[in-house]
C-alpha positions in Angstrom: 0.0 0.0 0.0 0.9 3.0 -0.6 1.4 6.5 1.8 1.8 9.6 0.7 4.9 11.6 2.3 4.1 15.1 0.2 2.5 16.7 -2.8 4.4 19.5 -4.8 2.1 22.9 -4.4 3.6 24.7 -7.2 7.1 25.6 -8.8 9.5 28.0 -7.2 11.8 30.5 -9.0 13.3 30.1 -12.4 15.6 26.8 -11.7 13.0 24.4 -11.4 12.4 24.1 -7.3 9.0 22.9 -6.5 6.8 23.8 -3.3 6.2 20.4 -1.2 3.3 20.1 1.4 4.9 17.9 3.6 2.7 14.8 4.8 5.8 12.7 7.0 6.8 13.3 10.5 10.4 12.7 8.8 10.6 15.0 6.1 14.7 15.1 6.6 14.7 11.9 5.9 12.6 11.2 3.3 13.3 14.2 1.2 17.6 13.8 1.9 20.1 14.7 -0.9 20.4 11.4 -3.4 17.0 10.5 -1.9 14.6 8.7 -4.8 11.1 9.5 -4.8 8.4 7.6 -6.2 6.2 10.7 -7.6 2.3 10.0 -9.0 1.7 12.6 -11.7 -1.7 14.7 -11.4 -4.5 13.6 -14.3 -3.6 9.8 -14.9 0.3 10.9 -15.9 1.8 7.5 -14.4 4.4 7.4 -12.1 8.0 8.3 -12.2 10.8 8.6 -9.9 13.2 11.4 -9.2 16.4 12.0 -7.3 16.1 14.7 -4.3 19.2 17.2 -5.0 18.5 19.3 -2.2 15.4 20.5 0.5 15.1 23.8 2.3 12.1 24.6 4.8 10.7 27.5 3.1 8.0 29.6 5.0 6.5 26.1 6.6 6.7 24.1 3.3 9.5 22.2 1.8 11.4 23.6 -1.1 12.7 20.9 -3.1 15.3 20.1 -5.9 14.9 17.0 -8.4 17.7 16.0 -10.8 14.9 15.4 -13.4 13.4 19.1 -13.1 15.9 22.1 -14.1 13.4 24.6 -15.2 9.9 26.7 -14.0 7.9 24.7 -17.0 9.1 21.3 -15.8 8.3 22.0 -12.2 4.8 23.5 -13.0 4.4 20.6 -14.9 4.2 18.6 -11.6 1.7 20.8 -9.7 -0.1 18.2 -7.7 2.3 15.4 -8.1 2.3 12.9 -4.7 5.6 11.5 -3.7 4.8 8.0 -2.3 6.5 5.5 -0.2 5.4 1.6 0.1 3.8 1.5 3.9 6.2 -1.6 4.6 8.9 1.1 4.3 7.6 2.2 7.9 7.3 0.8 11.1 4.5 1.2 13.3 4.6 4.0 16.0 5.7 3.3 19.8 2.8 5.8 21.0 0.1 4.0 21.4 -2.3 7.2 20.0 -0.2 7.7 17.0 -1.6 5.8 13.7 -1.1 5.8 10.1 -3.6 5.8 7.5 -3.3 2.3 6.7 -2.9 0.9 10.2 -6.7 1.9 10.1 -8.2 1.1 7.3 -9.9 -2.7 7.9 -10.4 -2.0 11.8 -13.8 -2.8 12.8 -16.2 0.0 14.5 -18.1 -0.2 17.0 -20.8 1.7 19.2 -20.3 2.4 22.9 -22.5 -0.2 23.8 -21.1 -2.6 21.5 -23.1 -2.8 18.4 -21.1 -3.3 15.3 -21.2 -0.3 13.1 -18.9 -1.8 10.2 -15.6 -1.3 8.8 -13.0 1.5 8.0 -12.6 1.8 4.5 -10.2 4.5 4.4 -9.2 7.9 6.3 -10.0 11.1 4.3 -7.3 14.0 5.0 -9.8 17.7 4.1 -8.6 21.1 5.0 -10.9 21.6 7.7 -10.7 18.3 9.6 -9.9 13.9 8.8 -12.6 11.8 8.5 -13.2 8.2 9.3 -14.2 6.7 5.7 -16.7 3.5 7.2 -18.1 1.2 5.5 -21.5 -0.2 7.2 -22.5 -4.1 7.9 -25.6 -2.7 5.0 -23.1 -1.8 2.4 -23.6 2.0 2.7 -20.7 4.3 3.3 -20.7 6.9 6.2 -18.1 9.8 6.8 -17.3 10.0 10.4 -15.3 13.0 11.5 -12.8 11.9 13.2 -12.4 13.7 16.7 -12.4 12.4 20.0 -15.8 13.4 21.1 -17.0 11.6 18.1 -14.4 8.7 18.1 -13.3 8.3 21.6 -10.8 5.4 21.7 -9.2 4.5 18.4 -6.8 1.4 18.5 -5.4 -0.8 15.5 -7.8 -3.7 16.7 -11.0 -1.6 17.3 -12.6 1.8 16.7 -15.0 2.8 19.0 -17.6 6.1 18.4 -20.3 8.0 19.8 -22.4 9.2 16.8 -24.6 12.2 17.0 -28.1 11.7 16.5 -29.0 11.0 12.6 -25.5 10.4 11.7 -25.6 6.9 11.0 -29.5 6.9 9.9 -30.0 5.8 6.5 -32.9 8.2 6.8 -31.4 11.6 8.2 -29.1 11.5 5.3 -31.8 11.1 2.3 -34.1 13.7 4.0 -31.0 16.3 3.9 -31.2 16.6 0.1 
């Protein structure tokens, strides 16, 4: 499986530097000089792989160098390319509330009182907050957001949550449209 460590924002300057959004807690490492990325090109472009040449932190983004990009068009070329790593590539955390994506996804749900709720299918990263992507035991798919007062113990075994009202009715959400 795959895990996405950043996503170039947009080209830098004239020599072909592109603007990474950083999604690792080891950014030195995975974006080091002579580093290889594996890079997923935006609108069903394949994949390719480049050679980090160098990485600055650049007001709280990554500024990045690639051996395969020495000019502005190349590097706007990649706007919304993801570097990817395989998630074998990473060992699980030590703290016991730390998780990756894909630690999650398959880990049954529950209610507090024990009622199965389903499966998580995957965890959806938006700007305003993550969401739990679950798939129900009826086949339907509901977006849980995923804070504590909704999702109050999280472990790699079992995800527990506390719906509000009409969030998991079938009902509540065909009524909203």
């Amino acid at each position: 499986m795959d895990l996405v460590v950043g996503r170039v924002i947009k080209s830098h300057g004239i020599r072909g530097e592109v603007v990474v959004d950083i999604r690792t807690d080891e950014p030195e490492l995975r974006f080091a000089r002579g580093s290889v990325l594996r890079g997923r090109l935006p609108r069903g472009g394949g994949e390719r792989e480049f050679t980090v040449t160098a990485a600055r932190e650049h007001s709280g983004r990554l500024l990045v160098s690639l051996a395969e990009v020495s000019d502005r068009n190349s590097a706007d070329a990649l706007r919304g390319t993801l570097f990817l790593i395989d998630s074998s590539e990473v060992e699980p955390s030590d703290d016991p509330d730390e998780f990756y994506d894909h630690e999650l996804e398959g880990v049954p749900v529950q209610l507090t009182d024990g009622t199965g709720v389903g499966v998580v299918e995957s965890v959806l990263h938006l700007p305003a907050s993550e969401l739990l992507s679950v798939r129900t035991t009826d086949d339907r798919e509901v977006l849980v957001p995923f804070v504590k007062e909704i999702v109050p113990t999280v472990t790699r075994e079992l995800i527990v949550i506390d719906p509000p009202e009409g969030l998991l009715d079938p009902e509540s959400a065909d009524s909203d449209r």
